[in-house]
Structures are given as C-alpha cells and as structure tokens.
C-alpha positions in Angstrom: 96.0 -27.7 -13.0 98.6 -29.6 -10.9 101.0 -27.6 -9.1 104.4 -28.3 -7.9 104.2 -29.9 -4.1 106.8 -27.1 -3.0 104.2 -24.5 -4.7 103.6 -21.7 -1.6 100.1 -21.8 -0.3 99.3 -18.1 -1.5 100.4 -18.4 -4.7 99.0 -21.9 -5.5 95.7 -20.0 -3.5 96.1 -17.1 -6.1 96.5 -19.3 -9.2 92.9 -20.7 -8.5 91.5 -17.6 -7.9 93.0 -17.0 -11.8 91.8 -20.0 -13.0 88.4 -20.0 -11.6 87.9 -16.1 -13.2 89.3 -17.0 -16.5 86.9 -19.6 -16.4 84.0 -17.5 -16.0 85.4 -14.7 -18.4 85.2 -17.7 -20.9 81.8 -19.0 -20.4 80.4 -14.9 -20.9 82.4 -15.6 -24.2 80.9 -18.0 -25.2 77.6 -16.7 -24.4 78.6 -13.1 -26.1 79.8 -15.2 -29.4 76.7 -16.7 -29.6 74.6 -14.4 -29.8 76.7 -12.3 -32.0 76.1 -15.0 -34.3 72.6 -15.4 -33.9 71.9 -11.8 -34.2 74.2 -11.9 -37.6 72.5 -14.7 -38.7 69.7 -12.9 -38.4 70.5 -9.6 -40.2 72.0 -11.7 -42.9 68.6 -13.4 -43.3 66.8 -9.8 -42.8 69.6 -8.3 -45.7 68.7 -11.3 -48.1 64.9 -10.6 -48.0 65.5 -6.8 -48.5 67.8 -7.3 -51.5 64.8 -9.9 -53.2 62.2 -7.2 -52.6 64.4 -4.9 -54.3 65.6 -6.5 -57.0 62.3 -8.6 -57.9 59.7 -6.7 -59.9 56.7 -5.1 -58.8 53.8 -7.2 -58.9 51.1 -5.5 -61.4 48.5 -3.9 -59.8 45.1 -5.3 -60.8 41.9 -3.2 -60.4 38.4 -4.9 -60.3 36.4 -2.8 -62.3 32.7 -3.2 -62.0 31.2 -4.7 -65.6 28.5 -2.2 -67.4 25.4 -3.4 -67.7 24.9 -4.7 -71.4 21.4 -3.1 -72.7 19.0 -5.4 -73.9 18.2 -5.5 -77.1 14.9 -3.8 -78.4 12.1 -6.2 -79.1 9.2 -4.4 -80.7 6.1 -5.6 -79.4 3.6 -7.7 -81.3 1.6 -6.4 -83.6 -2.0 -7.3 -81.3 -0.3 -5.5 -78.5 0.3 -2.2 -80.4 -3.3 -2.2 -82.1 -4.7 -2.7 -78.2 -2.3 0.0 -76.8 -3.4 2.6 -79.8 -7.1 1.8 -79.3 -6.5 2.6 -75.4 -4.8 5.9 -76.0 -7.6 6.7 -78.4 -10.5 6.1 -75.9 -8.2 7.8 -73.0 -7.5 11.2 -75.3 -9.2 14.2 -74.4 -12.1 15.6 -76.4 -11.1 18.9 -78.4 
C-alpha cells in the first residue's frame, strides 16, 4: 500500500502494523475455511452412506445347514450268503 509522502511516520508505522495483522488474520481464514470444508465434505460423504444403509434392504440371511445323510438302500444279500450264514448259526446254537 503506498502512502502519501507527507504521511506522519507513526501513523504510516501503525498502518503496517494493520496491514501486516490483517494479513495474518486472513491466512488463519483461509486455513479455518478449509477445513470447515473438508470436514463437511466429509460428513456429507459419512451422511450419504448412512442414508444407503438405511434405505437399502437387508441382505437375506443365509444359513449353511449341514445335509442329512441319505440311507442306503437295503440290498438283501445273495441267496449263498444267507444259506452259509443260517448253517453257521445252526452249528454255533446251543444244545437244549
């Protein structure tokens, strides 16, 4: 800033003394209004995501439940395999 050449020393002294503070007040502005806006930019992104979870729906639940074991089917046993298993039992019974 350019003073007047008839400009007294103390005021042309108190002038910069001004101009140098309001300088400084400005730069903590800046650096206040920026993050103010990256904190809001934040929040906003933090408020979006909240909202989706809320208004998307749940996600069904799905429970692994352990398959039963299917039986085998009977198979009777050959007809030479029962005729040896009924003569064993007959030589293993007990005498009356």
């Amino acid at each position: 800033m350019s003073l007047p050449p008839d400009t007294p020393p103390g005021i042309a002294d108190a002038l910069d003394y001004l101009q140098h503070h309001l300088q400084e007040l400005t730069k903590r502005q800046n650096v206040s209004e920026h993050a103010i806006n990256t904190t809001l930019i934040d929040l906003t992104t933090q408020l979006q995501q909240l909202t989706q979870l809320m208004t998307s729906p749940a996600p069904a639940l799905t429970i692994a439940l352990p398959l039963a074991p299917t039986p085998s089917p009977l198979v009777s046993p050959p007809p030479l395999v029962l005729d040896a298993l009924s003569k064993q039992q007959g030589q293993n019974s007990p005498l009356l």
